[in-house]
C-alpha positions as CSV (number, residue, x, y, z in Angstrom):
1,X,-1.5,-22.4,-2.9
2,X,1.4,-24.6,-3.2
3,X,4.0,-24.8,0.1
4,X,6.5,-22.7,-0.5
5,X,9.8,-23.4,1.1
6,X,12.6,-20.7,2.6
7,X,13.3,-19.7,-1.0
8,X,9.7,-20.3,-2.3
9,X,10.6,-23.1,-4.4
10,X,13.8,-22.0,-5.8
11,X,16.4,-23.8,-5.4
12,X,19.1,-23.5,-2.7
13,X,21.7,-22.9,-5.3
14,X,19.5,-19.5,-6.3
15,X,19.4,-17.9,-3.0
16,X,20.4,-15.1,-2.7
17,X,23.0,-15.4,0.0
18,X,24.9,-17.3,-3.0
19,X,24.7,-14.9,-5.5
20,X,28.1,-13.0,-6.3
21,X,28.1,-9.6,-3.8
22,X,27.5,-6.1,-5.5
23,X,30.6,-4.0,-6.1
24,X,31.4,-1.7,-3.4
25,X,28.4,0.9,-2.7
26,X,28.9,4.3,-4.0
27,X,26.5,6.6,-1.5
28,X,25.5,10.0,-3.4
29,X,23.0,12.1,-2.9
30,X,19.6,11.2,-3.2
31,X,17.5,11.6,-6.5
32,X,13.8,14.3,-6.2
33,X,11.0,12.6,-4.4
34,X,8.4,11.5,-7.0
35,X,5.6,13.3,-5.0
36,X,8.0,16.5,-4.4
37,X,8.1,15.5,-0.5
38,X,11.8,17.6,0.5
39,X,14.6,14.6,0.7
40,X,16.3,15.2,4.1
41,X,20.2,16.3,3.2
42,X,21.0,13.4,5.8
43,X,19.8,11.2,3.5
44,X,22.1,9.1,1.3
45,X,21.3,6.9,-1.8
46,X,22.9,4.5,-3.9
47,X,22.5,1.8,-6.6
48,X,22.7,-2.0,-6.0
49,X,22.1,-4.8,-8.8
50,X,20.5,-7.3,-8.4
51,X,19.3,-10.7,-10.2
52,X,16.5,-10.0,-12.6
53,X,14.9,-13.6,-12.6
54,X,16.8,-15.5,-8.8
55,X,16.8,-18.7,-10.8
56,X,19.1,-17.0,-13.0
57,X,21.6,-15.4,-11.1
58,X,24.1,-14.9,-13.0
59,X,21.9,-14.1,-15.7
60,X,19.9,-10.2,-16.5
61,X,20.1,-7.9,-14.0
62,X,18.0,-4.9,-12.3
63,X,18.5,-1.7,-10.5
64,X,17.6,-1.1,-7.0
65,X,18.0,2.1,-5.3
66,X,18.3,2.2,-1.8
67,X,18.9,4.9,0.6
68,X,20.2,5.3,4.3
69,X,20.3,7.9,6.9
70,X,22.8,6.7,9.8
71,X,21.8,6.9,13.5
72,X,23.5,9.9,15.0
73,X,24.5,7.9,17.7
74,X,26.7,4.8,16.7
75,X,27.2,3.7,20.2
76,X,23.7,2.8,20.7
77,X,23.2,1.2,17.2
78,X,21.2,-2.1,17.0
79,X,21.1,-2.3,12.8
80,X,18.8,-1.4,9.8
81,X,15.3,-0.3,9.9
82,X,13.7,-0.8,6.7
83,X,10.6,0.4,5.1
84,X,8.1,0.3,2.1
85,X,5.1,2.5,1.3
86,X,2.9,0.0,0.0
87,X,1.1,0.3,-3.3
88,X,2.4,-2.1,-4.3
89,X,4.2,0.4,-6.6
90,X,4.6,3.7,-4.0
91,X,7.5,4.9,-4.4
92,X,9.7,4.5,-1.3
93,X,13.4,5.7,-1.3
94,X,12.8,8.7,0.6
95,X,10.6,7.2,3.1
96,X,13.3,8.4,5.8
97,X,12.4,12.1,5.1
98,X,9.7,11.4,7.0
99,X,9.9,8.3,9.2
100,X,12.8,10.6,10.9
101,X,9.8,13.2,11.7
102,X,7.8,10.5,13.2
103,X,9.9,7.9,15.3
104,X,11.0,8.7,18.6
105,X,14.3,9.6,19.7
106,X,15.4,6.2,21.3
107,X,14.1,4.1,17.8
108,X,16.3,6.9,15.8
109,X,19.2,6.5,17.9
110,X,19.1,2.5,17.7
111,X,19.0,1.8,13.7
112,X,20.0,3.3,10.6
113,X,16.7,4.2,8.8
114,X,16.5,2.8,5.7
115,X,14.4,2.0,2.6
116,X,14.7,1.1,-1.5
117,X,12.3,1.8,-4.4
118,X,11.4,-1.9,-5.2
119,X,12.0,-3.0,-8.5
120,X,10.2,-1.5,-11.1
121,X,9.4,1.4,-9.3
122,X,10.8,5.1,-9.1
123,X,14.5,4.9,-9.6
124,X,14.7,0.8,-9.1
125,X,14.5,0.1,-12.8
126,X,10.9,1.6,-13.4
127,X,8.5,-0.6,-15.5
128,X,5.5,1.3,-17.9
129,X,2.5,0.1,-19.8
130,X,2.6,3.0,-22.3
131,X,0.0,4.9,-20.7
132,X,0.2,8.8,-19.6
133,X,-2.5,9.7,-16.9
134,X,-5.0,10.7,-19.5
135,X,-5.3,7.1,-20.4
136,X,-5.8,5.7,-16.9
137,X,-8.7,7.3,-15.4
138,X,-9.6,7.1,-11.9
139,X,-12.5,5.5,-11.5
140,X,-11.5,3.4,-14.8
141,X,-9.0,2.0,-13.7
142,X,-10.4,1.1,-9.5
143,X,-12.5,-0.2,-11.4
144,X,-16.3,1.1,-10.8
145,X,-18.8,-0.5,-12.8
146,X,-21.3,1.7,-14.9
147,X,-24.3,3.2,-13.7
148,X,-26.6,0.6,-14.7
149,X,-24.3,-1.5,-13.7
150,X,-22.5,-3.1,-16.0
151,X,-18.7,-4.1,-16.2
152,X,-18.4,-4.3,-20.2
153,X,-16.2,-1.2,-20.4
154,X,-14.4,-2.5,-17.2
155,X,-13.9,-6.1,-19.5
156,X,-12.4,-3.6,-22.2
157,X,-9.9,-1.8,-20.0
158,X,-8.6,-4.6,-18.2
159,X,-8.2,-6.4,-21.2
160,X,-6.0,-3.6,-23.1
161,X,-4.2,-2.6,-20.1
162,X,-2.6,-5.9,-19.8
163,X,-2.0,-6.5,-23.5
164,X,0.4,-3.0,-23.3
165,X,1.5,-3.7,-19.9
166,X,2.9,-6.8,-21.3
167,X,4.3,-4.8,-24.6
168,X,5.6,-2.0,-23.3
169,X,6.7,-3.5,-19.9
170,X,9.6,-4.9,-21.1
171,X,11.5,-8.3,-19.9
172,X,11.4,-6.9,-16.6
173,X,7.3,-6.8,-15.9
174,X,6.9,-10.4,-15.6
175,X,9.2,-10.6,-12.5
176,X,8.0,-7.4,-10.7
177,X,6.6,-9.6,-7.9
178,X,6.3,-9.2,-4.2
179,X,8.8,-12.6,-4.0
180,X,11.3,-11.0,-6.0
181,X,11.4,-7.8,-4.0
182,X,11.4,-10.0,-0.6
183,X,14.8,-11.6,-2.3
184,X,16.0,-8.0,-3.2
185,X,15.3,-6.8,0.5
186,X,17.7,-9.5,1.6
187,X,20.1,-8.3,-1.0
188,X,19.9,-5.4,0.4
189,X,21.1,-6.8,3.8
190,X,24.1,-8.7,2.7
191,X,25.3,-5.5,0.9
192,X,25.1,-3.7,4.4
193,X,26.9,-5.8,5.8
194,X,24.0,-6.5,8.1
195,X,23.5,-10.1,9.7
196,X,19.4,-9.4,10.5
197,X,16.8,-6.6,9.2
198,X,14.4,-4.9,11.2
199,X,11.3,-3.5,9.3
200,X,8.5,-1.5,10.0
201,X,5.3,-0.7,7.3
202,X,2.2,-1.3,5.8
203,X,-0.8,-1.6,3.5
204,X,0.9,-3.8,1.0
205,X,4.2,-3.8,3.1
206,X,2.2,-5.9,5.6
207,X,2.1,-8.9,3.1
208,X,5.6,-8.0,1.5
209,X,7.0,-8.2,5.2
210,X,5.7,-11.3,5.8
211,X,6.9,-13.1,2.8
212,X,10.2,-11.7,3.7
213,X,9.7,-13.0,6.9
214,X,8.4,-16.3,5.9
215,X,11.6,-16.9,3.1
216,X,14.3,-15.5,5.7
217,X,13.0,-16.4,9.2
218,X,16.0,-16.6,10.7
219,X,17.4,-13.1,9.2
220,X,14.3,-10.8,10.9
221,X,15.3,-9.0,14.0
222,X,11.8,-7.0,15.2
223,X,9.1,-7.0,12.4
224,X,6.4,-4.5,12.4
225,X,3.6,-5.1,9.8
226,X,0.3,-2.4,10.0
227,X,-2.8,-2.7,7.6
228,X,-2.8,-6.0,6.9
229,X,-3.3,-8.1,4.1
230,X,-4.8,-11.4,3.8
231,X,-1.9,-13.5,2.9
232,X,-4.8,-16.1,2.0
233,X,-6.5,-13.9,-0.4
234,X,-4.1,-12.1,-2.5
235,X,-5.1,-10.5,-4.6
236,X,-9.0,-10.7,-5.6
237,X,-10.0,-11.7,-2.5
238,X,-8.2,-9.0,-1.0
239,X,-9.7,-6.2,-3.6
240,X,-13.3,-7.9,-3.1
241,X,-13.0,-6.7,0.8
242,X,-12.9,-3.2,-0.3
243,X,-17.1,-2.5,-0.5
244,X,-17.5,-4.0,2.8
245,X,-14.7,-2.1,4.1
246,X,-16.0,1.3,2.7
247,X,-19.6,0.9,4.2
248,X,-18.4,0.6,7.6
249,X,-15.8,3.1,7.6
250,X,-18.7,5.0,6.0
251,X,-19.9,5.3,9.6
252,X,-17.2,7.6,11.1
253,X,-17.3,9.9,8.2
254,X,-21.3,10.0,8.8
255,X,-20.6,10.7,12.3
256,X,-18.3,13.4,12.0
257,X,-20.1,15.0,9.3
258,X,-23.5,14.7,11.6
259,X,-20.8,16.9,14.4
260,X,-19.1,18.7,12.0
261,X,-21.3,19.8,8.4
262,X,-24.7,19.0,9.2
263,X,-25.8,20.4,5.7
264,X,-25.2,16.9,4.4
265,X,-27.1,15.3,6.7
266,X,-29.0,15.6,10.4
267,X,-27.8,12.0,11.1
268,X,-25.5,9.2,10.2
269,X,-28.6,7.4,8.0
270,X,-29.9,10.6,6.4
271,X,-25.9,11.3,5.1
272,X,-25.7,8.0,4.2
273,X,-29.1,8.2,1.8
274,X,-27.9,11.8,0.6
275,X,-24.2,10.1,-0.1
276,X,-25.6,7.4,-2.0
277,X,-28.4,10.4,-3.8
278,X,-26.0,12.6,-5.0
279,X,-23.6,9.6,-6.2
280,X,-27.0,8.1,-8.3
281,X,-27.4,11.8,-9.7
282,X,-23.6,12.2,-10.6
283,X,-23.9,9.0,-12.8
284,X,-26.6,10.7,-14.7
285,X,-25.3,14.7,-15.0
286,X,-22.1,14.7,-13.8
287,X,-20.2,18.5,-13.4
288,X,-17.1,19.6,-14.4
289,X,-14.1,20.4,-12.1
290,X,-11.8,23.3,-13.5
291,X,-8.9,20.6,-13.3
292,X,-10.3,17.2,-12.8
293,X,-12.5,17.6,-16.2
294,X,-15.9,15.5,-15.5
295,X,-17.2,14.5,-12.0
296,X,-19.7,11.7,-12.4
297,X,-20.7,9.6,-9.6
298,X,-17.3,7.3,-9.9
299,X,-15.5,9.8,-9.6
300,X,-17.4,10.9,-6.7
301,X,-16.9,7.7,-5.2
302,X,-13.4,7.8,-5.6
303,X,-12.9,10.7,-3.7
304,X,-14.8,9.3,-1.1
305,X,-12.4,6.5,-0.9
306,X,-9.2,7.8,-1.3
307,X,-10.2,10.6,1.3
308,X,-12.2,7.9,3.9
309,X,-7.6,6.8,4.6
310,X,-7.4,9.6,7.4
311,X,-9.5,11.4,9.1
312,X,-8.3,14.5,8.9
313,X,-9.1,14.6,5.0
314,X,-13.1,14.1,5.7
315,X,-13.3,18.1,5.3
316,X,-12.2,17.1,1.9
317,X,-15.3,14.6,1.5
318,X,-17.1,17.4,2.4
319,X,-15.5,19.7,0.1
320,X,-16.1,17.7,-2.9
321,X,-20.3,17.5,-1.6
322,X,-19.9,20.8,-1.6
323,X,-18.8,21.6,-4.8
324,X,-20.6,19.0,-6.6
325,X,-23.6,20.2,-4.7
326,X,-23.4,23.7,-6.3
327,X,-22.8,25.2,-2.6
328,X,-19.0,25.4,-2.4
329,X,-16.1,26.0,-4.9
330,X,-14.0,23.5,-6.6
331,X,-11.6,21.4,-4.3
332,X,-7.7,21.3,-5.2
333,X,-6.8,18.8,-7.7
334,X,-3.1,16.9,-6.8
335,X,-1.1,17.5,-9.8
336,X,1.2,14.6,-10.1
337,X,5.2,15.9,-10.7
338,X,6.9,14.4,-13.8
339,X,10.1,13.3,-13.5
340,X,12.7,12.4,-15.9
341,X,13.0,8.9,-16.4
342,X,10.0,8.0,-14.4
343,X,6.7,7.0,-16.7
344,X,3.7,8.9,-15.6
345,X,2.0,5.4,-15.7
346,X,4.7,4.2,-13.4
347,X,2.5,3.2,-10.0
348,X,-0.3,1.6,-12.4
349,X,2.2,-0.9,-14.2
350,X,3.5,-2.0,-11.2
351,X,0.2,-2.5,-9.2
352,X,-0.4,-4.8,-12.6
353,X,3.3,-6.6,-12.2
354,X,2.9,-7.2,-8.7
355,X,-0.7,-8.4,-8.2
356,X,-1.1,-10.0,-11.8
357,X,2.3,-11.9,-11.1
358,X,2.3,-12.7,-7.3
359,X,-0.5,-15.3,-8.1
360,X,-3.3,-15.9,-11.0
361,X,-6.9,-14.3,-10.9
362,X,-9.9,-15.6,-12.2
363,X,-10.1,-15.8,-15.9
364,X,-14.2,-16.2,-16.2
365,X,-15.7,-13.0,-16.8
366,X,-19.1,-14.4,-16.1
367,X,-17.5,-14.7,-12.3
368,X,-16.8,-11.0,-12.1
369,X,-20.1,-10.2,-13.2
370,X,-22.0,-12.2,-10.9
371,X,-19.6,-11.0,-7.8
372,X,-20.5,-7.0,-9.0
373,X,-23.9,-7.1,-8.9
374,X,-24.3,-9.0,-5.7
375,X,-21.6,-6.5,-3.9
376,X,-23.2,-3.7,-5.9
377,X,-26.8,-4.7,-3.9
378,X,-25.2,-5.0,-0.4
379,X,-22.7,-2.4,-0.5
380,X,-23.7,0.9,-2.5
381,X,-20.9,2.8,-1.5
382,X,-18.3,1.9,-3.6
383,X,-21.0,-0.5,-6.1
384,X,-19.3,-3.0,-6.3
385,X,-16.1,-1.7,-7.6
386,X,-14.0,-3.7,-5.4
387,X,-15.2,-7.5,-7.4
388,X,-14.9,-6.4,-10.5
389,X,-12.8,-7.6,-12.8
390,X,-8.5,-6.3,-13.6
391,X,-5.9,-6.8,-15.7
392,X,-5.3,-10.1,-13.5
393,X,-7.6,-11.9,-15.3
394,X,-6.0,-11.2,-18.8
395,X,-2.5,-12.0,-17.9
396,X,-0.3,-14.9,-18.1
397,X,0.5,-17.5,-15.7
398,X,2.9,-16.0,-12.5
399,X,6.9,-17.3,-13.3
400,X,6.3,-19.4,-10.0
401,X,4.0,-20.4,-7.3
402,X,3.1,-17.8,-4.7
403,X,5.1,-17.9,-0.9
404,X,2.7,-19.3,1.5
405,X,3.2,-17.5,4.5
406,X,3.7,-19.7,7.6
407,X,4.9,-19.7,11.3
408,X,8.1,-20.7,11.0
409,X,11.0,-18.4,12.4
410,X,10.7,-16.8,15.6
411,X,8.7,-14.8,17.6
412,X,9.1,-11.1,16.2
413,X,6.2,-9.8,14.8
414,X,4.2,-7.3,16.1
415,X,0.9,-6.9,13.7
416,X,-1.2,-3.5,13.7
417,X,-4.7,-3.0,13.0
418,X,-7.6,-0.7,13.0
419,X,-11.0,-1.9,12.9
420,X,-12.2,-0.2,10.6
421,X,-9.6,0.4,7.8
422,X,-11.2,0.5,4.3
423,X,-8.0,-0.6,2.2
424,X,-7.3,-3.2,4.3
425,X,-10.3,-4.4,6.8
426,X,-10.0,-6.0,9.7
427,X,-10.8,-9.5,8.3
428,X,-7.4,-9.5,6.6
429,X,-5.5,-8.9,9.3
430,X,-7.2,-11.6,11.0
431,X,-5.9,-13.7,8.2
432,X,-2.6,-12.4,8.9
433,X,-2.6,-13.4,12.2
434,X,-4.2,-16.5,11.5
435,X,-0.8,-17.6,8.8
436,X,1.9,-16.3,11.1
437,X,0.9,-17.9,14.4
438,X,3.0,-18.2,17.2
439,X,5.4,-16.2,15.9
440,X,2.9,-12.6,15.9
441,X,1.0,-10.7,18.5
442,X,-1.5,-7.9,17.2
443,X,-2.9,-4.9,18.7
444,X,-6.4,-3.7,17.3
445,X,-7.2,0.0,17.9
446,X,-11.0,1.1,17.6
447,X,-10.7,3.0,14.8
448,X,-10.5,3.5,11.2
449,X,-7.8,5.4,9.5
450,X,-5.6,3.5,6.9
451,X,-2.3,3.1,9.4
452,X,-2.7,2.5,13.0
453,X,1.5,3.5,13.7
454,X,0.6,7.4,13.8
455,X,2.0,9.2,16.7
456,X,-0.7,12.4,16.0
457,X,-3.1,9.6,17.1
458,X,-1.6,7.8,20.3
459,X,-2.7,4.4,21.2
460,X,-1.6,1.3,22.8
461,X,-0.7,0.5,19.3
462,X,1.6,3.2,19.3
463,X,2.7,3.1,22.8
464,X,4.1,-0.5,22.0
465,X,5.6,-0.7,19.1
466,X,7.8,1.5,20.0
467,X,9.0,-0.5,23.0
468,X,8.9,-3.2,20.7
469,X,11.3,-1.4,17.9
470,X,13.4,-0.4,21.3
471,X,13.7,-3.1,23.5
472,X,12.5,-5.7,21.3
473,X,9.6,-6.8,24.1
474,X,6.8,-8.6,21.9
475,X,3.1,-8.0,24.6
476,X,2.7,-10.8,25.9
477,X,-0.8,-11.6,24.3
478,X,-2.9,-10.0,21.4
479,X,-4.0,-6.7,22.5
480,X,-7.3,-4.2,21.9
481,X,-7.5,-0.1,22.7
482,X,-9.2,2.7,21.8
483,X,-7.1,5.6,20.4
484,X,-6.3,7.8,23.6
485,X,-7.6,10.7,24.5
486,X,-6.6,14.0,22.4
487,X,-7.7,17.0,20.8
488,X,-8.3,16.8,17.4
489,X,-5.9,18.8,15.6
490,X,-5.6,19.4,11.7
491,X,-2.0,19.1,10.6
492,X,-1.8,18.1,7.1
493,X,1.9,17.3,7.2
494,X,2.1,14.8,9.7
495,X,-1.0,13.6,8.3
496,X,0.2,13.2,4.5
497,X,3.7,11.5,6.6
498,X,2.4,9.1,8.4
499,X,-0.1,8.0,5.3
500,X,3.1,7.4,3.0
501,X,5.2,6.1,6.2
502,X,2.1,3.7,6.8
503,X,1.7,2.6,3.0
504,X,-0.5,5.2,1.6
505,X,0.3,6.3,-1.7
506,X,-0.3,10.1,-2.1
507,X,-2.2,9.0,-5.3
508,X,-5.0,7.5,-3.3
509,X,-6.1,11.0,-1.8
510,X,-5.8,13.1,-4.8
């Protein structure tokens, strides 16, 4: 990677703090959630512009939405709070509606919450490839390689996605980068009127918060980053974690079923070889599901994964077994909302903006090939999916070099990790830790849902950062717990909340 400076190699002239300021902000009410989660009335939303392409900044332009609820208690405010729910591409505006559910009282009084759809997503100017959901098959587009192994069709898709991402995209697609929406977020700042930002999210928001941090240093106030990314392995490297990742988080699904639905399995290994069994005898007579059409062993897979995030959703593993088994009815099937003015493809195109533009792939297909079949051998799981080859390697060169994330700036960042997250393992956050220094501490929780800031599951993690978001007291040194002692209670709210609030899209568990 090439050293990026404050401004990633723009120059000073293009920073944002120079641009011309928005227009007055015009606060309205906000817009339908894209996943139909109720918008809190306390929420407000308006539109800001902002510079298409930062080197041009007087030039195009782009629409970001932002929203704000307001502390009820002024006297006690500190500033913003602002979020993301990862993806890259979840849709964030109303991240509040639930955020407010889930912080505690002293963090609500102290900062206005607030959060933005980046650009190209939801309401912020939403990008498309052209494709409606038909077209972009699950376990397609994640991309699982055939049964026998092969990544020919995988070549195929990748190669046609981003020829019509590219089409139908528009000018916009090709600056739909994490670096961009880092310039936005401080945008967003100046048009509050705000001197610093606080920030608090995950998954992908890990890595966008700590470009942010890494091109503003000196505008963070208290940064919270959970799930982490590799900053030294976007993106491939990053996707290739995801086998690995899935066999050991494997393990606590085994174990609970082992506790919990001993049909599939009278212990951890045996549900392990049945998993793998019933996934080898999808690929070769898959069923139908009344809604989801064909369930083959991708498919199969997928569900597994997307499910594996929390686990409070491993009755739905089971559920899918079940069904697939012949010895339970068909699970639910999420049915995605359409929204005027939001393409159906809308989370795809920008998971192709983003991760195709943010830095360039490999282009030999020989590579991918290789890198599938010796994951596919070590980790059956997921076969390999997680090597295999994108739209990335198709597309053109990124508009400029990717932000090399660095400890510069001050000591405010708290990182959060479970060990055994299977979107974003526990070797990436170590490479988060490793880029940001002096300037991080991180707490590691023995566990392994996707989001370690869930107050249904108390930790040290939990217990800290929100001193941390209060009082602004960084531990002292790098910290490791086990979740703490509690009942395990299904509540499918909080848990579908603190997934989104934690970077989760809803897509991801069906």
């Amino acid at each position: 990677m090439v050293l990026a400076s404050l401004l990633s190699g723009l120059p000073a002239q293009a920073a944002p703090a120079t641009v011309p300021t928005s227009p007055p902000l015009t606060w309205t009410e906000c817009p339908p959630d894209p996943f139909g989660t109720p918008v809190d009335p306390r929420l407000r939303c308006t539109t800001l512009k902002a510079p298409l392409d930062y080197r041009a900044p007087r030039g195009a332009t782009i629409d970001i939405a932002v929203s704000r609820m307001r502390t009820a208690k002024p006297g006690l405010r500190r500033g913003i709070l602002l979020h993301n729910a990862g993806g890259p591409g979840g849709a964030s505006l109303n991240l509040p509606s639930s955020y407010v559910h889930v912080y505690p009282q002293d963090i609500l009084d102290r900062y206005d919450l607030v959060s933005f759809d980046p650009r190209g997503v939801g309401y912020s100017s939403p990008v498309t490839c052209g494709r409606t959901w038909d077209q972009l098959p699950n376990e397609v587009y994640l991309p699982f390689p055939a049964p026998d192994g092969s990544i020919d069709a995988n070549v195929t898709f990748a190669r046609d996605l981003a020829r019509d991402c590219l089409a139908e995209g528009g000018r916009e697609i090709r600056y739909v980068t994490t670096a961009n929406t880092a310039r936005d977020m401080d945008r967003i700042r100046v048009a509050l009127g705000e001197s610093k930002v606080s920030y608090n999210s995950g998954s992908y928001g890990s890595y966008l918060g700590a470009v942010y941090a890494t091109m503003f240093p000196e505008r963070t106030d208290r940064f919270v980053i959970d799930s982490n990314v590799d900053p030294g392995g976007i993106w491939q490297d990053q996707w290739r974690m995801w086998d690995p990742g899935a066999e050991l988080r494997f393990t606590d699904f085994a174990k609970w079923a082992v506790a919990q639905d001993p049909a599939l399995g009278a212990t951890p290994d045996k549900v392990r070889t049945n998993f793998l069994a019933l996934a080898d005898r999808l690929d070769r007579a898959p069923v139908t599901h009344p809604k989801a059409g064909q369930v083959n062993g991708n498919l199969f897979r997928a569900a597994y994964r997307g499910y594996s995030y929390n686990v409070v959703f491993f009755p739905e593993i089971a559920a899918w077994w079940h069904f697939v088994e012949g010895t339970g009815p068909a699970p639910d099937w999420f049915d995605f909302p359409v929204l005027p003015g939001i393409p159906a493809d809308n989370e795809v195109a920008v998971q192709v903006a983003v991760t195709c533009g943010d830095i360039g792939s490999p282009r030999r297909i020989d590579q991918y090939r290789r890198e599938v079949r010796e994951d596919r051998a070590k980790y059956p799981i997921l076969a390999g999916m997680g090597a295999n080859v994108r739209a990335c390697a198709f597309w053109p060169d990124p508009v400029e070099p990717p932000v090399r994330v660095t400890d510069r700036g001050p000591d405010n960042i708290l990182i959060l990790q479970n060990l055994r997250d299977p979107a974003t393992p526990y070797a990436g956050a170590l490479g988060m830790r490793r880029a940001l220094g002096h300037r991080a501490r991180m707490i590691t929780v023995d566990a392994g849902n996707h989001g370690v800031y869930d107050p249904s599951t108390p930790s040290c993690a939990v217990t800290e950062t929100d001193r941390f978001l209060t009082t602004g007291a960084l531990p002292r040194r790098d910290l490791f717990c086990k979740p703490d002692p509690a009942p395990p209670v299904r509540n499918d709210t909080l848990a579908r909340i603190t997934l989104a609030a934690s970077g989760v899209s809803l897509s991801d568990i069906g």
